[in-house]
N, C-alpha and C positions, 0 to 999 in steps of 0.2 A: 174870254175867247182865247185859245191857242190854238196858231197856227201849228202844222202838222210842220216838225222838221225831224231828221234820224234824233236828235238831241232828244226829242220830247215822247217820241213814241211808245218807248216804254214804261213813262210814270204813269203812276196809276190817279185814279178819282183820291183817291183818301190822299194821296200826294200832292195831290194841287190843291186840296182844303188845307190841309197840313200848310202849304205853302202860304196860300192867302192866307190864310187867319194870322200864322208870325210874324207875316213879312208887312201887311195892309191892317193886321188887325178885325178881318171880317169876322163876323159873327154869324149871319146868314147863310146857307145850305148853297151850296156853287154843284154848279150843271155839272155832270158828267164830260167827257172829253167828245166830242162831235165832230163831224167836216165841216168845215166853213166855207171851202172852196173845193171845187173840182168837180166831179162827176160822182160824188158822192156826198154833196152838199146836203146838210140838213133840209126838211121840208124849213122849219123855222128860219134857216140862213138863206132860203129861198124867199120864204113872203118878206123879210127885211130889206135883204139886198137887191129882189128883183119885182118884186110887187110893192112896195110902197112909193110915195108920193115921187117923185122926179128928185125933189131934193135931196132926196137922201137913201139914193140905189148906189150900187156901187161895192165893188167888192172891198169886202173887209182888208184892210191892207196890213194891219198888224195887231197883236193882242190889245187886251183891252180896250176893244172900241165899245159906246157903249151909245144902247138904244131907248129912247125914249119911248114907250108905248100908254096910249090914252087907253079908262075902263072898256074902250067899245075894241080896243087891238088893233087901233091905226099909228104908226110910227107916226109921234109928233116931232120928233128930234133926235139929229145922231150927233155923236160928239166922238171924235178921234183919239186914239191913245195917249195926245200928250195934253188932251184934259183930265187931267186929273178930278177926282171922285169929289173933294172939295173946293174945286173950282166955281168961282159966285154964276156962271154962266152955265153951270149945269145944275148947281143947287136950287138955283134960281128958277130957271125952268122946270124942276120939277116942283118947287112951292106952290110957280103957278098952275101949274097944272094938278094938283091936288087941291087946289082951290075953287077950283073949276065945277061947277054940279055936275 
């Protein structure tokens, strides 16, 4: 997730792979650049942040927050930016929930 600021507007999709993959190491295909907030919010940053469960609506407050979603597409869990990606409280929750039928 990035938030829109003048700083960020004009990098591109291939920039922000290019970023992750050096910087985090990702390997996996990263979203195109989106609203997160405003009156131009994704449908998607709509059902996360305003349709799912109570626990875990709320606007996205800074990059890399990250969602948890179950096979059937209900957020089971949201984790904030300063959980980090190998964090045992997020790794952990998705073990269990891959574990899950």
């Amino acid at each position: 997730v990035e938030l829109e600021s003048e700083a960020t507007e004009q990098i591109t999709n291939e920039e922000i792979q290019e970023f992750c993959s050096s910087t985090y190491g990702t390997t996996f295909p990263i979203f195109g650049k989106i609203s997160v907030l405003g009156d131009d919010k994704h449908p998607l940053y709509i059902s996360l942040t305003e349709e799912s469960a109570e626990d875990f609506r709320g606007e996205v407050s800074w990059n890399f927050e990250k969602f948890l979603v179950n096979g059937a597409g209900v957020v089971v869990g949201r984790f904030r930016s300063a959980v980090e990606p190998s964090d045992e409280r997020l790794t952990d929750a998705i073990d269990t929930l891959l574990a899950t039928p």
